[in-house]
GUDONU-614798 format. One record per residue (C-alpha): x, y, z. Coordinates in steps of 0.001 Angstrom, whole numbers, plus 500000, padded with zeros to 6 digits. Each point is the difference from the previous one (the first is absolute). Last residue first. Layout:
XYZ;...
This chain:
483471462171506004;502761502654499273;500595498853496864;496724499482498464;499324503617500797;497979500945503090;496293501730499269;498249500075503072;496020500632499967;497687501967502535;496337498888498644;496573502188500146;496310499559500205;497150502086499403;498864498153497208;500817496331500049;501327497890496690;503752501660500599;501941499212497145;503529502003499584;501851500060497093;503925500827499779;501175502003497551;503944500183498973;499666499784496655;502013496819499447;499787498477503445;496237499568499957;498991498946504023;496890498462501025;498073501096502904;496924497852500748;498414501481503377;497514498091501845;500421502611503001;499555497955502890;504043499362500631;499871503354499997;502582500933500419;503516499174498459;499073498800496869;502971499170497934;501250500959496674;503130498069498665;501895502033497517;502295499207496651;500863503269499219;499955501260496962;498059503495501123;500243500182503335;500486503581500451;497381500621497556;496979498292502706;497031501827498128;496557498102501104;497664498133498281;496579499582501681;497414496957500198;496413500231501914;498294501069496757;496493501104501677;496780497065499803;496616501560499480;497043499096502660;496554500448498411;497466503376501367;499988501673496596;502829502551501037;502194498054500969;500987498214503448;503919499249500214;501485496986499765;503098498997502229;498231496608501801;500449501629503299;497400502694498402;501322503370498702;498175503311501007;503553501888499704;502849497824497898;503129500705501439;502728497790499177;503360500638501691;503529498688498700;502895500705502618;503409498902498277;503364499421501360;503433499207498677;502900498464501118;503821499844499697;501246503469500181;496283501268501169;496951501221497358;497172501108502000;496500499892498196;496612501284500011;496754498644498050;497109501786499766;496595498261498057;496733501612499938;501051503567499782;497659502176501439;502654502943501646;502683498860497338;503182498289500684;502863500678499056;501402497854497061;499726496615499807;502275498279501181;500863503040501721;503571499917501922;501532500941503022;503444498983501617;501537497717502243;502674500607502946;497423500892502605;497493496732499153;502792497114499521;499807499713503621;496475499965500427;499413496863498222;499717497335502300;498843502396502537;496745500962497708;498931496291499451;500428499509503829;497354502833500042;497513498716497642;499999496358501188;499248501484503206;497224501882498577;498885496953498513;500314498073502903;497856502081502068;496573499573497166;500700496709500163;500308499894504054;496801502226500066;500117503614500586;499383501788502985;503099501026501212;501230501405496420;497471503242500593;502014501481497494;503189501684499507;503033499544498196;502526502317498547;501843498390497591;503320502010499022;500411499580495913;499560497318497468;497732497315502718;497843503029500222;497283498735497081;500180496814501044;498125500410503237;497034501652498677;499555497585497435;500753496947501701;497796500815502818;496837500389497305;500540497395498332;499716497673503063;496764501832500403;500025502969503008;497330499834502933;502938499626501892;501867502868498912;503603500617498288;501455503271499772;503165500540498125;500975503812499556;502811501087498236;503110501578501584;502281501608497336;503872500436501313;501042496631498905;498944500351496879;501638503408499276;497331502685500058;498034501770497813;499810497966496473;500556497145502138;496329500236501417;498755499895496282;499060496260500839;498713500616503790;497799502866498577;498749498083496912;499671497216502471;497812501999502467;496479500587498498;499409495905500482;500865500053503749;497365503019500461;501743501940503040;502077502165498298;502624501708503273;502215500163497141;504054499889499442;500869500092503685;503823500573499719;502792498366501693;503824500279501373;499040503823500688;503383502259499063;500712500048496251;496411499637499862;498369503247501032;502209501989497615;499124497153497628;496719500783499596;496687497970501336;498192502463501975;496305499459498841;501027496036500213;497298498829502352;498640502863502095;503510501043500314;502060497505501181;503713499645500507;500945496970501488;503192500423502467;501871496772501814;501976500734502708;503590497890500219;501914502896500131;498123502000503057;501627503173500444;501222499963496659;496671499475498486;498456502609502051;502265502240498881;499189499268496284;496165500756500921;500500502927501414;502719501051497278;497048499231497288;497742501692501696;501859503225500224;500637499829495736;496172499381500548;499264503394501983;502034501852498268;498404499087496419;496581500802501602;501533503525501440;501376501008496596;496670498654497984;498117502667502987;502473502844498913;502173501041502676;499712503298501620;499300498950503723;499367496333499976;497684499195497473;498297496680499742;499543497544496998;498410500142496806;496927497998500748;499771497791503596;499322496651497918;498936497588502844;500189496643501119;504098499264500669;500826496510501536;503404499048501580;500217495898500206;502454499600503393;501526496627499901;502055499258502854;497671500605503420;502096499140502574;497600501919502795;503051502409501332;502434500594496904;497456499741497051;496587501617501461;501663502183502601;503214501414497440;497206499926497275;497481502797502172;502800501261501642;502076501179496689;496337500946499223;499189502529502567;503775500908498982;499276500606496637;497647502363500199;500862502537503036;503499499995498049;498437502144496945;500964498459496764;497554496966500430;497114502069498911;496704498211501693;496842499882497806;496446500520501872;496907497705499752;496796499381499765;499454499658496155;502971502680499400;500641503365502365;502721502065499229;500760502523502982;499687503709498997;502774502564499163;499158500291496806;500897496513499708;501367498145502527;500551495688500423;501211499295503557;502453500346502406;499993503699500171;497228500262501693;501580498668503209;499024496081500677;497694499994503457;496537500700498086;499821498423497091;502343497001502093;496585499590501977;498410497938496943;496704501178498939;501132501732496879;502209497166499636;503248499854499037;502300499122497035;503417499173498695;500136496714502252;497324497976498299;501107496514502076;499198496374499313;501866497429501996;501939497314499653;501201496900502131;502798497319499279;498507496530499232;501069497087501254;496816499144502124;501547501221503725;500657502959497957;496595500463499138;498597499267503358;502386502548501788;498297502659498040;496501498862500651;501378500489503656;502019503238499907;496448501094498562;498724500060503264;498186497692502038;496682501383499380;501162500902496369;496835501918498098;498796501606503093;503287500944500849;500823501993496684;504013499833499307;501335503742499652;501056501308496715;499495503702500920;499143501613496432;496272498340499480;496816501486500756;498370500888496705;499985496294498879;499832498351503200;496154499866500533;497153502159501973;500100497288502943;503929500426500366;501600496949500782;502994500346496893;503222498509500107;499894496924498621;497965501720497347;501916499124496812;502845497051499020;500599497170502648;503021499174497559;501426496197500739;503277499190497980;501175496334499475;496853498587498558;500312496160499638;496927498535499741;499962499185504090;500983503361500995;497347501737498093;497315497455501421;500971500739503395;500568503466499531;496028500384498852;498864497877502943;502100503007502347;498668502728497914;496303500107500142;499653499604504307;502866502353499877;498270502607498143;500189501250496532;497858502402498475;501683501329496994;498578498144496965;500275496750502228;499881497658496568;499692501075496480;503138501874500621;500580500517503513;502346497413501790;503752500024498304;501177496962499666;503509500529498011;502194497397498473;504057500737501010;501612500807496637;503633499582501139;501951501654497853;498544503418499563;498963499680503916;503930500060500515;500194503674498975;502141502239497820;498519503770499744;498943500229496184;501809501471497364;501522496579498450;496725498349500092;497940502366498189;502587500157497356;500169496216499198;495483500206499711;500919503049497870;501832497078497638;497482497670499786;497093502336499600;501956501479496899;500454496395498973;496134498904500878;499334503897498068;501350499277496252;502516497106499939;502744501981497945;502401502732499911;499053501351503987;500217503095501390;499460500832503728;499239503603501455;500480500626504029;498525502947501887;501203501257503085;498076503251501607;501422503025499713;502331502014502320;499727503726500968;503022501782500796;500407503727501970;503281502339499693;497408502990499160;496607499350501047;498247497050497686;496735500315500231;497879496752499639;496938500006497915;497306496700500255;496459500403499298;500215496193498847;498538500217496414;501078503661498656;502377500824503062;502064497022499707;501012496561501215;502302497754499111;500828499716496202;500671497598497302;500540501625496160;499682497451496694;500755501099496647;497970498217496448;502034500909496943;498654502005496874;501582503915501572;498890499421503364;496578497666500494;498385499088503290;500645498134503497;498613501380502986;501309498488503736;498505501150503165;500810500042504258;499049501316503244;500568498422503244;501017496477500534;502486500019497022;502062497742498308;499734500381496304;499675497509497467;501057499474496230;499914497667497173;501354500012496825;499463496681497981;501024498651496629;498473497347498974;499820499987496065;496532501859500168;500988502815502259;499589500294503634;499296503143501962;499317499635503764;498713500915503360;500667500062503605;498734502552502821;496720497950500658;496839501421499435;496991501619501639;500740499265503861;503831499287499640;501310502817501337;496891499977502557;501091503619501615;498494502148497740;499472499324496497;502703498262497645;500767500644496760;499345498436496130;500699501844497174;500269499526495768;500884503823498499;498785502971498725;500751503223498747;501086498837496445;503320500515498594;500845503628498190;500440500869496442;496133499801498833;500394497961496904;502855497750500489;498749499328503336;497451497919498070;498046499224503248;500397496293500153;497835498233503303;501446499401503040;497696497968501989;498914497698497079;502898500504498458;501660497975502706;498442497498499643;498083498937503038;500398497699503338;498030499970503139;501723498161503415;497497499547502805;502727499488502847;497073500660502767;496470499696499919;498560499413503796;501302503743500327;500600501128496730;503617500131497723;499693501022496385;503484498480498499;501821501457496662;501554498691497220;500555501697496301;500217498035496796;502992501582497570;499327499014496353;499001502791498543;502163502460501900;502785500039496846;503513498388499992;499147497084498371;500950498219503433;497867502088501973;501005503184501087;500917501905503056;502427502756499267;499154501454503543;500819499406503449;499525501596503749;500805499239503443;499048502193503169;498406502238498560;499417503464502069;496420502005500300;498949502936501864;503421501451501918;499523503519501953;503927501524499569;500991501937502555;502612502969498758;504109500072499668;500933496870498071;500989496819501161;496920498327500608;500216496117500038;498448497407498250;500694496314500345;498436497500497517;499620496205500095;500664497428497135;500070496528499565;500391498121496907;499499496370499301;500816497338497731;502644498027502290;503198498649498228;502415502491502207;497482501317502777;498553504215499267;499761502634502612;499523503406498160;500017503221502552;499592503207498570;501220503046502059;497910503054498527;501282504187500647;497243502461500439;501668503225499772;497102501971498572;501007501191496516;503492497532499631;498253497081500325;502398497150500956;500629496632499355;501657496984502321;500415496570498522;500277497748502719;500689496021498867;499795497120502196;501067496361498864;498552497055502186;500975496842502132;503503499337500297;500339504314500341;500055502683497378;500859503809500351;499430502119496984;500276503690499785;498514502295497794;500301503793499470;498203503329498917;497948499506497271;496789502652499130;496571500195501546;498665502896497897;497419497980497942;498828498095503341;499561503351501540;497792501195497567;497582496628499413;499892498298496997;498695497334502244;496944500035502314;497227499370497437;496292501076500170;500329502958497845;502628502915499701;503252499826497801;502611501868501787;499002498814503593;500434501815503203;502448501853501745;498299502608501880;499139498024502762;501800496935499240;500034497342497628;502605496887499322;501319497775497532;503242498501500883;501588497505497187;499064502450497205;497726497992497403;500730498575496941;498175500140496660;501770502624499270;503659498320500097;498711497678496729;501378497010501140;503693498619498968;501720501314503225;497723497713501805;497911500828503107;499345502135503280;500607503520499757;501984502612501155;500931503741498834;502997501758500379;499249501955496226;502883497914498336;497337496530500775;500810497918502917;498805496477499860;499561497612502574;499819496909498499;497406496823499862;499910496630497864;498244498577503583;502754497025500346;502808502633498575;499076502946503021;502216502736498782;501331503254501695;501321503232498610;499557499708496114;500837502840498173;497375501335497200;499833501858497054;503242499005498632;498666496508500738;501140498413503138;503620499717501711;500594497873502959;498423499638503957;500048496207501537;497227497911500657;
């Protein structure tokens, strides 16, 4: 990744060979991601940014061409590179306002990825009130004809019960051809998706995508609990991509920048790939994700979660309901116990606008919950709980006691949200209540799996003095995220889930510290394989916790299809497992020592979409992880109002049979002699059969609603 000679209208500064990337520097100081044969306009700066008073130069719905970014001109790079990574800082300046840029690119030796974070300081004379700043940006996209005609873009909606819902169109279709030539300018417009409030994840996820029809893949996230957007458009015949944080437009973020102040961005991390469309794009951020995150044994270990509400308690445990319930979850093989909510709440008008002080409820423990917590350790299991630290209660006493100052402000006034007030863990008063809160629950009671919850979208944030309320909300979580990394080395072996109602806070500033994500709080088993399939899309698959929740009044079927569709991730069980029958027992235990045998392979493998991902009605899903020696497949069949039999009523009143076969994509076994094996169910009835020479492998499952975990293991390593 050395520095050399370009074009004569361009010097090269930096180079990324796996990504086909360079710095360039053209005789005007100016920088810009690409090759020294592209057309230098369609390019963009390397820092775009707008301030008040610096805006844009080409006006519209777009937030490059911007002033500052056009003035930004070369300073210096240095590069420093350890066993691990190569870090480059190319520092600009702007010679009208004295805002000087420190770019950061992290890039791995025969990795596809780029990351990039921004530093800007003030060196000039005057404040400067900041609007907007990229943190990475890149034109010159094309597809392999070198036009946008070709070029598919990616992008997720994200809802609560309907997460990782992944929509893709041509490009064209969202950009469509203006005749430049004609009017002398670009459009005003552009492809965007952002963030809202304090749910970073709430309306969409902060990844996306352009492929092109020979396979080539760009694909991008940023990591960011506050604010965040990405627009992609035409420059000059070539697609460009900008990331950002936050911002006034979207976020109402501004941050002034007095004289010898810095503001940092948020990380964001691009990944190019020659061939395999999105499964090797997927592939290779799924790489990424684990090299940034904090290092913990749960990554390795897997440990199979009970957790007691979904489907089952729905927050109103007791020790009466618990102790049969550890029993059972003992006995199948759980290894983590969560009491998840209410254990705290005895308050006859509920819990929900009460909470903040994290206190046991008597009435619901008689002999304490020291006891119920004693039982699941004396079953094998280590004990969880649920907590919602970041809020309180109306009702809650800590409203009261906490100084204003604590908590969510604007104009001066206390936030309020569905019952409840925000704490800001900058001010001390906030995070040490819940430095005691975690240092009782973890260090006194034993508890070892906290599962941190977060119910409510508080809007733009708080202001605290002059800050902007997008300032105060990205504050706040850059303050999380030490609280939660401090309580991590205060108590190593601690496990984290991050939560928020289901996967409404599923970004990867989140998850380079919790060890899991909640990807759904669905509680329809046959709405959540889309979700547990497209799961990897968001988080690595050891990360993404997918509900399992087997009943007694369930059908065989019916266990193996809820149960099967975690076995490629973190299960989390639940269900009233106490009360089932021995069959119905032993095929949730059949399940789980299943999911041990395999677990292993799990956090080294990565993601692929037999295929593709998965639509929001699709019949059949399938899901695979592709390990040095193994592979695995999920299949699902959905068929709604389907009999046992797998017909479906018609419209004249008579039974009509659906095609219970599917082909699926397997390319990276193409030519290879493989052996598939059911793994579970042993009820499904499936007939896999294997065709070497295209690489397909067809599944049969004569049931609807029914689904299969297969292993695909080369003749070799049989």
């Amino acid at each position: 990744m050395a520095a050399d000679a370009g074009t004569a209208a361009s010097t090269r500064i930096w180079s990324h060979p796996d990504l086909g990337l360079h710095a360039l520097v053209d005789a005007t100081g100016s920088v810009r991601l690409g090759r020294p044969d592209q057309d230098w306009a369609a390019l963009v700066p390397l820092v775009e940014a707008t301030a008040t008073g610096h805006g844009r130069m080409w006006s519209g719905e777009r937030f490059i061409e911007t002033a500052i970014g056009d003035r930004l001109t070369y300073r210096a790079h240095q590069t420093v590179q350890d066993a691990v990574r190569e870090r480059t800082t190319i520092r600009l300046a702007d010679p009208a306002t004295g805002l000087a840029a420190e770019v950061a690119l992290e890039a791995s030796s025969g990795a596809g990825f780029l990351r990039a974070q921004v530093r800007l300081v003030n060196e000039g004379s005057a404040p400067l009130r900041l609007e907007s700043v990229t943190t990475l940006t890149l034109g010159g996209i094309a597809d392999a004809e070198g036009g946008l005609d070709g070029l598919t873009l990616h992008w997720a909606d994200n809802d609560w019960l309907a997460e990782c819902r992944w929509r893709q169109a041509a490009f064209r279709d969202q950009i469509v051809s203006l005749s430049r030539s004609a009017h002398g300018h670009e459009g005003r417009g552009c492809f965007e998706r952002c963030s809202q409030g304090s749910w970073s994840t709430g309306r969409h996820l902060p990844v996306a995508g352009l492929t092109d029809r020979e396979g080539r893949t760009w694909l991008w996230q940023i990591e960011s609990s506050a604010g965040w957007r990405f627009e992609t458009g035409e420059r000059e015949g070539a697609a460009y991509v900008a990331l950002f944080g936050p911002d006034d437009a979207h976020h109402q973020w501004h941050h002034t920048l007095a004289p010898g102040e810095g503001f940092t961005t948020v990380p964001a991390v691009l990944v190019r790939t020659e061939a395999g469309g999105l499964d090797a794009a997927f592939g290779e951020l799924t790489d990424y994700r684990r090299g940034i995150r904090r290092a913990h044994p749960d990554h390795r270990t897997l440990p199979v979660i009970y957790n007691d509400y979904m489907n089952t308690l729905m927050g109103d445990p007791t020790t009466e309901k618990l102790m049969p319930l550890i029993e059972a979850a003992g006995a199948v093989g759980a290894e983590v116990f969560v009491i998840d909510a209410g254990w705290y709440d005895d308050d006859a008008q509920g819990w929900w606008d009460a909470v903040g002080a994290w206190e046991p409820a008597p009435n619901r423990f008689p002999g304490g919950l020291q006891e119920v917590l004693d039982a699941i350790r004396r079953h094998g299991m280590t004990p969880g709980l649920w907590l919602e630290p970041e809020v309180v209660g109306v009702r809650s006493p800590l409203a009261q006691t906490l100084p204003p100052e604590a908590f969510f402000r604007r104009g001066g006034l206390r936030v309020t949200e569905h019952g409840r007030h925000h704490l800001d863990l900058r001010h001390p008063s906030a995070r040490t209540h819940l430095d005691s809160v975690v240092d009782r629950l973890v260090g006194d009671w034993g508890v070892g799996y906290l599962k941190l919850d977060y119910n409510i979208n508080v809007g733009p944030g708080t202001e605290n003095g002059f800050e902007s309320a997008g300032a105060g909300l990205l504050g706040h979580h850059r303050a999380h995220l030490d609280w939660m990394n401090s309580l991590l080395d205060r108590h190593p072996g601690l496990v984290l889930e991050n939560c928020g109602s289901g996967g409404l806070r599923m970004d990867y500033a989140q998850l380079t510290v919790a060890q899991l994500q909640s990807t759904s709080d669905q509680q329809d088993p046959l709405r959540y394989p889309p979700i547990a399939a497209a799961a990897a899309t968001a988080a690595t698959p050891e990360q993404a916790a997918v509900w399992a929740y087997p009943q007694p009044d369930h059908t065989p079927d019916e266990i193996a299809f809820t149960l099967t569709g975690a076995l490629l991730g973190r299960i989390h069980l639940s269900g009233f497992l106490n009360l089932m029958s021995e069959e119905q027992f032993g095929l949730v235990g059949s399940a789980i020592s299943v999911y041990k045998d395999i677990r292993r392979e799990i956090s080294g493998a990565l993601p692929f979409w037999p295929l593709g991902l998965p639509a929001w009605e699709d019949e059949w899903i399938a899901h695979g992880l592709r390990g040095q020696e193994t592979t695995f497949v999920t299949v699902w069949r959905r068929v709604p109002g389907a009999g046992g039999d797998g017909t479906v009523p018609s419209r004249h009143g008579q039974n009509e049979p659906v095609d219970d076969h599917c082909t699926l994509s397997v390319p990276h076994l193409r030519g290879t002699h493989v052996h598939p094996v059911v793994l579970h169910p042993a009820t499904a009835d499936a007939a896999p059969e294997w065709h070497a020479a295209d690489g397909r492998l067809t599944v049969s499952l004569p049931r609807a609603n029914t689904a299969v975990l297969l292993r695909l293991s080369s003749a070799s390593s049989q």
